[in-house]
GUTOR-438276 format. One record per atom (N, C-alpha, C, CB): residue in one letter; x, y, z. Coordinates in steps of 0.02 Angstrom, whole numbers, plus 32768, in hexadecimal, padded with zeros to 4 digits. Each point is the difference from the previous one (the first is absolute). Last residue first. Glycine has a CB too. Example, Ala and Ser with C-alpha at 12.3 -4.5 7.8 and 13.67 -1.06 7.14 Angstrom:
<sites>
S82827F908162/S802A803B8003/S7FD980378025/S803B7FE07F94/A7FD47F028068/A7FD3803B8000/A802D803C8000/A7FA17FC5803E/
</sites>
This chain:
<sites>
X5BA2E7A70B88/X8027800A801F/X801C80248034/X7FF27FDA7FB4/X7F37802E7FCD/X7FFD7FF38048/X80557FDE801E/X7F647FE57FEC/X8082808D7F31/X7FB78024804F/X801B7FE2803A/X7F7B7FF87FC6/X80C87F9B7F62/X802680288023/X7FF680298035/X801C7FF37FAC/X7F387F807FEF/X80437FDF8030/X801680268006/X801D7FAB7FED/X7F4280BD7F96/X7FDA7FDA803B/X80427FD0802F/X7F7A7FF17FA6/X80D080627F72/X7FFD80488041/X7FE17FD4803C/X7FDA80817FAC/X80A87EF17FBE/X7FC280197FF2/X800F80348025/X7FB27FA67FE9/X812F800A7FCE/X7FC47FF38025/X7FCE80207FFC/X80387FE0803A/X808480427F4B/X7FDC7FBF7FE7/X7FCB7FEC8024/X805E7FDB7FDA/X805F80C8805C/X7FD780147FE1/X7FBA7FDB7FCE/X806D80428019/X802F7F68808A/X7FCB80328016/X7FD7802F7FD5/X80477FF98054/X806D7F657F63/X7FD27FEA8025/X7FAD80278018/X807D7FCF8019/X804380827F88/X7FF67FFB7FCE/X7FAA7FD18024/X809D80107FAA/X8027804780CC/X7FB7803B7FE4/X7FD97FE27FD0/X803D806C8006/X806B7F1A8060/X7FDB7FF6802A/X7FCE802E7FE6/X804B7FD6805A/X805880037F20/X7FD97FCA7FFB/X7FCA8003802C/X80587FC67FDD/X805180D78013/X7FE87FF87FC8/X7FD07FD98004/X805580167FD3/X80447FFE80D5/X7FB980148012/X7FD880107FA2/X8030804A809F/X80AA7F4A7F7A/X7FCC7FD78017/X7FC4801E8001/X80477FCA803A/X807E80B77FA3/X7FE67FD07FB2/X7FB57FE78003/X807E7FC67FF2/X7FE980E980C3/X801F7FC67FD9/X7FCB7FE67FF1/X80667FEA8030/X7F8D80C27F94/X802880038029/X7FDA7FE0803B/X803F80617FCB/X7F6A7FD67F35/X80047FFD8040/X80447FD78012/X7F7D800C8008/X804D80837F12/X802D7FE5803B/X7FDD7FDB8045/X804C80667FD7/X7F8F801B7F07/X7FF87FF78056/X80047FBF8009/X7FB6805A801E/X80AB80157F25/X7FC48009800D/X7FF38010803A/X7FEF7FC77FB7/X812180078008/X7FB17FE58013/X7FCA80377FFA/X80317FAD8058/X80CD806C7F8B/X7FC080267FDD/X7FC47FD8800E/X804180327F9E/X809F7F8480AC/X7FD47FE17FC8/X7FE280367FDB/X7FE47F9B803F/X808180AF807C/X80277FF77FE4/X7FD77FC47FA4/X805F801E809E/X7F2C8003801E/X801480577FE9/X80197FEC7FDC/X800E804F8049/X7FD27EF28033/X7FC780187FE0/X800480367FCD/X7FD37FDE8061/X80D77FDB803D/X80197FD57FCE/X7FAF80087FBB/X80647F988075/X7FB180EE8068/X803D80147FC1/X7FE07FD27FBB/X808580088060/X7F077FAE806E/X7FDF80407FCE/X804380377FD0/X7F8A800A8074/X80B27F188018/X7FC47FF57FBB/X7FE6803C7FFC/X7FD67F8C800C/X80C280A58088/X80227FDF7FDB/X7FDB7FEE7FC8/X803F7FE18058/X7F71807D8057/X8009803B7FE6/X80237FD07FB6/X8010806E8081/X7F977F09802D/X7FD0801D7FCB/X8007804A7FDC/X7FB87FB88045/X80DA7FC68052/X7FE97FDC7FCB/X7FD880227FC1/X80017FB0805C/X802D80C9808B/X80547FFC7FBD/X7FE37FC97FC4/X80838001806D/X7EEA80168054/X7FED80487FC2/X80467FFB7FD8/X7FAD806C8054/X7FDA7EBE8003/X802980288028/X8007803D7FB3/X804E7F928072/X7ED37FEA7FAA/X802E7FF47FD9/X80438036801E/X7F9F7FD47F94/X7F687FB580D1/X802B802B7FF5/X802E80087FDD/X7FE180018043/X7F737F4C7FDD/X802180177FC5/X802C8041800A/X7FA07FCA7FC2/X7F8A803D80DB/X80237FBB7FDC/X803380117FC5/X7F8F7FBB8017/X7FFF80C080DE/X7FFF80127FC1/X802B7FB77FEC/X7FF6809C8003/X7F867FAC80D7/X80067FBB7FE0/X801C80007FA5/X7F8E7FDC8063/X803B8109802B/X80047FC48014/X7FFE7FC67FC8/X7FD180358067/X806480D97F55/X7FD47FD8802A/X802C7FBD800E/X7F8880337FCC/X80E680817F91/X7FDC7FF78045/X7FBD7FDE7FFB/X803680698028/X809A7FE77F43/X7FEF7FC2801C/X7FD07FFF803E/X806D7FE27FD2/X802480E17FD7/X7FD27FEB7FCD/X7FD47FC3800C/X805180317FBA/X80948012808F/X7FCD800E8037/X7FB8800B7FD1/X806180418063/X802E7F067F46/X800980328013/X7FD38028802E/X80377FEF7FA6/X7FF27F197FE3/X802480138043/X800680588003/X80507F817FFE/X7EFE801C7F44/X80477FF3801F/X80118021802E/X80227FE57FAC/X7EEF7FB07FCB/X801F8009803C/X805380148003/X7FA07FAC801E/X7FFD80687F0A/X7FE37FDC8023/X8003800D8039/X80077FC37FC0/X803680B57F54/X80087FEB8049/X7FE57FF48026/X802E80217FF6/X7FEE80247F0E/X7FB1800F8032/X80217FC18036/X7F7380267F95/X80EA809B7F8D/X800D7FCC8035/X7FBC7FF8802D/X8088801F8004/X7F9480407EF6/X7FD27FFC8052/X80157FD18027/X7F9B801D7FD8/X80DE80717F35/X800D7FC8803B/X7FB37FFD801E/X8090801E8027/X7FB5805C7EE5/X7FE17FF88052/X800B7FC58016/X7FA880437FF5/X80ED806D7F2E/X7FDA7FB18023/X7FD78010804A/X80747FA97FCF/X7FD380DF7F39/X7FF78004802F/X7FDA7FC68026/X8014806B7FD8/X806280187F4A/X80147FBA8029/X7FFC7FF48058/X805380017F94/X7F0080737F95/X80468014800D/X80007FB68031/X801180A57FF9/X7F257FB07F8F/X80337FE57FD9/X80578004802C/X7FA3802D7F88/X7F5D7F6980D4/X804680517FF1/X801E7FE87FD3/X802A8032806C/X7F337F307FD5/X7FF280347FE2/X8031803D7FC3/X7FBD7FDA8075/X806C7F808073/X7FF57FE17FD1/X7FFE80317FBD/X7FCA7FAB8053/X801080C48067/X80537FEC7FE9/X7FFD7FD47FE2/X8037801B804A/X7EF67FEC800A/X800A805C7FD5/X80567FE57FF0/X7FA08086805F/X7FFB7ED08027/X7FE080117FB8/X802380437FDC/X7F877FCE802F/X80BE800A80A8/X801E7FC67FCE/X7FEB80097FD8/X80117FB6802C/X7F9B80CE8061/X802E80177FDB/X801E7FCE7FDB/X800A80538048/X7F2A7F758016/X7FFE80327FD5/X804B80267FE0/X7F8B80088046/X80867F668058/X7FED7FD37FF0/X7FDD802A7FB8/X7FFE7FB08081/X803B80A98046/X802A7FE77FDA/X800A7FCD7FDD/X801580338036/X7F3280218055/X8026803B7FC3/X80507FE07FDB/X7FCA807C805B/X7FAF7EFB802A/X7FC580177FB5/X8031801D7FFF/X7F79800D7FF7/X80EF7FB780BB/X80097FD27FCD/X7FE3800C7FD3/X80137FBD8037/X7FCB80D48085/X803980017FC2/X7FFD7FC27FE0/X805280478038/X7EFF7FC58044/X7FF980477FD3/X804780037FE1/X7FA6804D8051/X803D7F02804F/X7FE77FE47FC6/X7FFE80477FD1/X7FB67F90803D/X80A280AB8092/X80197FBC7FE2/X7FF27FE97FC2/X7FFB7FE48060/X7F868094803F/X803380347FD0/X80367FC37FD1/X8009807D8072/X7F5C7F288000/X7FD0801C7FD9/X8037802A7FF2/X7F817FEF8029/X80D07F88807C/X7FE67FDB7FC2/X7FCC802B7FC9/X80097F958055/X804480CF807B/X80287FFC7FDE/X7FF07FD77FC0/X803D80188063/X7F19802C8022/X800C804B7FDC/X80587FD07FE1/X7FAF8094806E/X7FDC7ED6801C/X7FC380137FC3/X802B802C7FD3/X7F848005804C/X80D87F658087/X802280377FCA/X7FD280147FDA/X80677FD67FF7/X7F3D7F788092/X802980148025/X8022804F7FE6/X800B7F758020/X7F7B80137F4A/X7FBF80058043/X804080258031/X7F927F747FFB/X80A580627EEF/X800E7FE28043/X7FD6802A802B/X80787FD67FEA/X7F717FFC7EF2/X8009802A8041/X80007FD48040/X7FC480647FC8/X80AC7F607F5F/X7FC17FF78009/X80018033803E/X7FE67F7F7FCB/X80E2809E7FAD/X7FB97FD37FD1/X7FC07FEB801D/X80557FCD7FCA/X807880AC808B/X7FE680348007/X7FCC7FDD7FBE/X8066806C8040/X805D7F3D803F/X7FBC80038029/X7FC5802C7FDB/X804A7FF88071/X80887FD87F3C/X7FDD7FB87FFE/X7FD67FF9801E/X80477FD57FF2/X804181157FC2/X7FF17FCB8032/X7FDD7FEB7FE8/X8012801A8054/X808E80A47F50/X7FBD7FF0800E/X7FE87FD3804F/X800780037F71/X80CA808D800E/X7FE77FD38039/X7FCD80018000/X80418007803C/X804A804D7EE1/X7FC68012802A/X80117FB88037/X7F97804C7F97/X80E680307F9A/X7FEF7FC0801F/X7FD3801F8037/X80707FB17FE4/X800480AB7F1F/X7FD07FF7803C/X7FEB7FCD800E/X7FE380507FF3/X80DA80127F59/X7FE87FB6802A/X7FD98017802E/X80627FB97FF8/X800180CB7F22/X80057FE6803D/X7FD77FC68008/X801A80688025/X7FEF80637F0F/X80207FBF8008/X7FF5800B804B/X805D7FE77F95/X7F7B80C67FF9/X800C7FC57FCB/X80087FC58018/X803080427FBF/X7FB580A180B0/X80347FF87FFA/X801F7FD57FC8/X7FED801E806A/X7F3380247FD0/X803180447FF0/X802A7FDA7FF1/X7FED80618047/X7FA87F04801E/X7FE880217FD1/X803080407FC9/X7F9B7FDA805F/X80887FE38083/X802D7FCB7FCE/X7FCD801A7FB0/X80277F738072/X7F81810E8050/X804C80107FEE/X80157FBB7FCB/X802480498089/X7F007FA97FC3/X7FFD80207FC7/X8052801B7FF1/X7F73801F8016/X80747F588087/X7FE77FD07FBD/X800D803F7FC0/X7F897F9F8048/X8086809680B5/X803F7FCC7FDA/X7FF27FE37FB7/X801A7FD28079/X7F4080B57FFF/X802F80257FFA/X804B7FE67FD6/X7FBC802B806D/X7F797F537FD4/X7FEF80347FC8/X803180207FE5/X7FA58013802D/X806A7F7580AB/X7FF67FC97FD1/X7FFC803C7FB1/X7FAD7F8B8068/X803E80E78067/X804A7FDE7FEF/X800B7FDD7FC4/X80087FF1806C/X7F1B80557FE6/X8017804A7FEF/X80647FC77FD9/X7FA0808B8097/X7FD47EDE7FB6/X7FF2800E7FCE/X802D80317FEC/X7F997FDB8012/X8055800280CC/X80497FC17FCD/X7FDE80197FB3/X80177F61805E/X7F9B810B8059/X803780128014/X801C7FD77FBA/X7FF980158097/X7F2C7FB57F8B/X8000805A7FF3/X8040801D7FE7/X7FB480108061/X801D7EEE7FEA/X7FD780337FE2/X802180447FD1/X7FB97FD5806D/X80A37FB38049/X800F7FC07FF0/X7FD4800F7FB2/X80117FAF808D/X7FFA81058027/X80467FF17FEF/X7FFC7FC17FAC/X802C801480AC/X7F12803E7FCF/X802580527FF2/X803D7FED7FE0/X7FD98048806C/X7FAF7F0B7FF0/X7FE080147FC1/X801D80377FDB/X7FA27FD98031/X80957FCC809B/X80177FCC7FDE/X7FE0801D7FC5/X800F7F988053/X7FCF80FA8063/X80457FFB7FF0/X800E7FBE7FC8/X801C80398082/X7EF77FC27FCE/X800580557FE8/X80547FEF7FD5/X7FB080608089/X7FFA7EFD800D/X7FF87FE37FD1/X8029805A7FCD/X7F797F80802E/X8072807F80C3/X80207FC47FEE/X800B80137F9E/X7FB97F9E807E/X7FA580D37FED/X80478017801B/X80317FDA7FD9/X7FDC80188077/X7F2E7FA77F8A/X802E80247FBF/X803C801D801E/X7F9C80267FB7/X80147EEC80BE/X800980447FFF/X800F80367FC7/X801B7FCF805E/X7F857F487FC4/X800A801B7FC6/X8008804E8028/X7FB77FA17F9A/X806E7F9380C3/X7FD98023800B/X7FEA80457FE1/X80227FBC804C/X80897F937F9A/X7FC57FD87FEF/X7FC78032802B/X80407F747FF0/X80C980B27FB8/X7FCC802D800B/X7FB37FD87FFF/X805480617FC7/X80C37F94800D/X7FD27FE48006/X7FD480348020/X80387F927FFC/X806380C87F48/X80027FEA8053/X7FB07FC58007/X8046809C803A/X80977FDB7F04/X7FB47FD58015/X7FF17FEE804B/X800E7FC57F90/X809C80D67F90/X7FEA7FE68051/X7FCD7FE58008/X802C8048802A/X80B7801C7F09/X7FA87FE2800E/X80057FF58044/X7FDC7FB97F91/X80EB80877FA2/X7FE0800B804F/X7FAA7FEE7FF0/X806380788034/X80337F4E7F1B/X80117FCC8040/X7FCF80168030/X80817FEF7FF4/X7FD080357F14/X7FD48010801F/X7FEF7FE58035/X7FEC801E7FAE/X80E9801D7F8F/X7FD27FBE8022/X7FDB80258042/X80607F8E7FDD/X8021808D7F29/X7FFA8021802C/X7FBF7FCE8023/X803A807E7FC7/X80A57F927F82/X7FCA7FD9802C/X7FEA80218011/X801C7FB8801C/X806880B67F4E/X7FFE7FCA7FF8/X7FD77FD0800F/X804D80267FFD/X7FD480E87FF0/X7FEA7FBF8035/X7FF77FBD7FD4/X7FB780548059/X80EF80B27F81/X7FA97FC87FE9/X80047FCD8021/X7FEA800F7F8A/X809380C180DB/X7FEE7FE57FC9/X7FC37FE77FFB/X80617FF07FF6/X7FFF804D80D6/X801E7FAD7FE6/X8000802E7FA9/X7FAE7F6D8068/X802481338039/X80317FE68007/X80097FC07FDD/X7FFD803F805B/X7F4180357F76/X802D80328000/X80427FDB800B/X7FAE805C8029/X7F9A7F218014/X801680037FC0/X802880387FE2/X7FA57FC27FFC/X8033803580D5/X800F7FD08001/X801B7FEC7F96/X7FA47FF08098/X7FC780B77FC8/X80478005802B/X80437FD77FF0/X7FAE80138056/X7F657FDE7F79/X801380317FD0/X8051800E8020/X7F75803A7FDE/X80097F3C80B5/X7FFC7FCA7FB2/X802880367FC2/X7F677FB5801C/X805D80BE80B9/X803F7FC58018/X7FF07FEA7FBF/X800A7FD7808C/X7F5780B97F6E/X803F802E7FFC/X80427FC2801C/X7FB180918024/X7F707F257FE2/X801480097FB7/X802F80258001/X7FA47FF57FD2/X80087FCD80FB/X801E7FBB7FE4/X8006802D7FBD/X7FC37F7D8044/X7FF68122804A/X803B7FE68002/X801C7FC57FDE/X7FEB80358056/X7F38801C7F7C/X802480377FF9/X80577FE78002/X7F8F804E803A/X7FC87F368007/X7FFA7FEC7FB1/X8037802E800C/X7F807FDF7FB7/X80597FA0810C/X8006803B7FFC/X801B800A7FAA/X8014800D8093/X7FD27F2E7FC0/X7FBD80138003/X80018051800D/X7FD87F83802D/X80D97FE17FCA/X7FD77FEF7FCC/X7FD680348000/X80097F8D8003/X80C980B9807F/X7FD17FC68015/X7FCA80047FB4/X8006800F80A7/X812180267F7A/X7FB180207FDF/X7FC07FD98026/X803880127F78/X80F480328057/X7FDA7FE6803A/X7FB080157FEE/X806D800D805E/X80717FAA7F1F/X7FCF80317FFD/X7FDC80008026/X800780067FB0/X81067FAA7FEB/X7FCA7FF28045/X7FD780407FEA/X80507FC48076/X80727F967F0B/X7FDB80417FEE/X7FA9800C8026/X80527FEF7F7E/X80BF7F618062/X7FB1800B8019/X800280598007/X7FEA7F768055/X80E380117F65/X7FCE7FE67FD9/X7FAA8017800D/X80627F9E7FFE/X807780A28077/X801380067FAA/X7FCA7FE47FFB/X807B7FF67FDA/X7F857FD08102/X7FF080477FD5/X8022801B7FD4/X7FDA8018804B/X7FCB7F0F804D/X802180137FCA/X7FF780447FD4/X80007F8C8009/X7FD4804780DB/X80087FC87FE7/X802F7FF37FCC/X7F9F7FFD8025/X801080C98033/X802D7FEA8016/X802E7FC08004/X7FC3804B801C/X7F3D7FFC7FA5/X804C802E7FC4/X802E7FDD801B/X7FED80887FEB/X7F7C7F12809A/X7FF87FCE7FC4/X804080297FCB/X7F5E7FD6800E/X806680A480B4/X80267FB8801C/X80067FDA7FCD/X7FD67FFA806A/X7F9780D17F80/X803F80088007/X803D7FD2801D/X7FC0805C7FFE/X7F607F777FE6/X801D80057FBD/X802E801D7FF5/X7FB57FF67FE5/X7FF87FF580EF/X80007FB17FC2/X800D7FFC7FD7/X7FCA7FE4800F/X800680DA806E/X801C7FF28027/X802B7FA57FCD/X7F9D805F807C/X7F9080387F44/X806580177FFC/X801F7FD58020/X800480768008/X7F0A7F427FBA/X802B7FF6802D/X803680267FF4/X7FD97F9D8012/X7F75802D7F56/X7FE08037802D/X804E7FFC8024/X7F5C7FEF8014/X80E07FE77EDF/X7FC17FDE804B/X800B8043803B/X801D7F507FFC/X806A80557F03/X7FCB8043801A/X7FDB7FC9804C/X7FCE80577F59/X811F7F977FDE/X7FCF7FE48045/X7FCA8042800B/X806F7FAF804D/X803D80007ED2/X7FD4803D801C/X7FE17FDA8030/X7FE8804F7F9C/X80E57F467FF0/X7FE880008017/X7FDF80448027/X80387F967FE4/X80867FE77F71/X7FEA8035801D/X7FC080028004/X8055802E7FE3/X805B7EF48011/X7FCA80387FE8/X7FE9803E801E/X7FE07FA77FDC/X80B77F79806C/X8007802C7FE1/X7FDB80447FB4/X804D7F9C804A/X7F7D7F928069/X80207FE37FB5/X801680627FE2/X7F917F5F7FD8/X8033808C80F8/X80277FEB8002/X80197FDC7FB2/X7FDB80078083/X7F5E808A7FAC/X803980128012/X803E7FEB8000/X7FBD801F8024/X7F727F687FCD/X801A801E7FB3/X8045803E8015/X7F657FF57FBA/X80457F9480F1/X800F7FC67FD0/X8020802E7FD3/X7FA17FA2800D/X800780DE8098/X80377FC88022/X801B7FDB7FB2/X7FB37FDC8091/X7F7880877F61/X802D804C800D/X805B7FCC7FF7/X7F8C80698080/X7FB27F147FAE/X7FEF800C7FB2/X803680257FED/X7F8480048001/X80407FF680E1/X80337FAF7FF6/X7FFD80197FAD/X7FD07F7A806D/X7FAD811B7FE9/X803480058013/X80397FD37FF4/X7FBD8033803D/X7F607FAD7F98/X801080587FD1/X80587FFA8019/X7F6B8071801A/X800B7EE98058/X801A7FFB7FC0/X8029802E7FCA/X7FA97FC5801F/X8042808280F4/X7FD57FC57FCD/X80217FDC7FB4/X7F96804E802F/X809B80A98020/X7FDF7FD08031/X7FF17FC57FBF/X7FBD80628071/X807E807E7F5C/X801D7FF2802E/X7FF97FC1803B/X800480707FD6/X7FCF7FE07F38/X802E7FEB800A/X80277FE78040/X7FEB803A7FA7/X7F3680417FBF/X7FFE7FD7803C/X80447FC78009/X7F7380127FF4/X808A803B7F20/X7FD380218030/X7FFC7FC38047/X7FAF804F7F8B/X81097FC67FAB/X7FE67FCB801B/X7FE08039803C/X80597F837FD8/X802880707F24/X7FDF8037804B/X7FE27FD4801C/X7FE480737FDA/X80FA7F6A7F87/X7FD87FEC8018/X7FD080388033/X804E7F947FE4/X807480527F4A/X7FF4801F801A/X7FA97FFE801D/X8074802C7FC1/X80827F237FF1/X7F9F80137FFB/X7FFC804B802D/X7FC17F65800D/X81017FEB7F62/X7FF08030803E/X7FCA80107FF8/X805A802A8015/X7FD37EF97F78/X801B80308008/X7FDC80498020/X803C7FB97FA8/X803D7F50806B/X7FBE800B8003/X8011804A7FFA/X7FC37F988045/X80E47FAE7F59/X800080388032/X7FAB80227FF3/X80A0801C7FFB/X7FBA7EE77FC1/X800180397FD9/X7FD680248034/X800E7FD57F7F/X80B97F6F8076/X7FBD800B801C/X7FE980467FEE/X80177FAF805E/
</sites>
């Protein structure tokens, strides 16, 4: 059977959620692994986990200054990045369009992931070679009344990565994009009432390996909501209105 071979992985927003089960998997197939997220406390429970292999940076997105001295940190210690995967993001419901509310999903899901998104592209750049993946969402093709500011940061990464697919296409070097775009899954990411299709977050870390690992394009997670965007995106505006 022929031995998978070692990866030197960064995985932003590690401590929660997907970012985290993502941390779990590839840790255990034995790879070295850069974590960055807001939490010490998590990412010093995840080193402890496995520490010959993990390389902790504590950063929040939206502090440019600090998230770029953890990503330079990181590559000081691994080397060259093999993967590197883009996880942190937030969305709150908000049907009263508080800007309070909305402000932190833009600073982060906006402002915070670009400054990141740029930073990783242009390092594999330099470097010749890597893998950028991105978390998008399946929410972020038509806008939602309940989330306005998440489905609109939402849809701003899929254009941009969707521009970088273009530009790495282009390159002359060996550089891939992922856009995972996740539907509903079991994380604290999941909010409101009557949600359908949830997908448990070990499944859907499982089909977003088995995505990476292809080099897919893009991904939804799971499969199905492929069909359901595909729907909505088929509907007139005058119906979708009044869903």
């Amino acid at each position: 059977m022929r031995q998978k071979r070692r990866m030197n992985i960064v995985i932003i927003g590690a401590t929660s959620g997907i970012g985290k089960t993502l941390f779990l998997k590839y840790a255990h197939e034995d790879n070295r692994i850069g974590i960055v997220g807001r939490r010490t406390r998590i990412l010093d429970e995840l080193s402890r986990q496995y520490p010959s292999k993990t390389f902790a940076a504590q950063a929040d997105v939206t502090n440019l200054e600090g998230i770029e001295q953890a990503i330079n940190k990181l590559h000081k210690e691994l080397g060259n990045f093999d993967l590197v995967v883009m996880c942190a993001g937030i969305g709150d419901i908000n049907a009263t369009l508080d800007y309070a509310v909305e402000r932190p999903t833009i600073d982060t899901n906006v402002v915070g992931w670009t400054y990141v998104i740029d930073m990783l592209y242009c390092l594999l750049e330099q470097q010749g070679f890597g893998h950028l993946v991105a978390i998008t969402s399946a929410g972020g093709l038509r806008g939602e009344p309940m989330a306005p500011a998440y489905s609109a940061t939402k849809a701003y990464q899929i254009n941009y990565m969707e521009g970088l697919r273009q530009k790495a296409t282009k390159s002359p070097y060996s550089i891939y994009t992922t856009d995972i775009r996740p539907g509903f899954v079991d994380t604290a990411m999941a909010k409101g009432e009557g949600l359908f299709w949830v997908t448990p977050v070990d499944k859907a870390v499982k089909q977003i390996k088995k995505a990476i690992s292809k080099k897919k394009k893009v991904a939804f997670i799971s499969q199905r909501w492929r069909y359901v965007t595909i729907l909505f995106r088929l509907l007139p505006s005058a119906i979708y209105c009044r869903m």
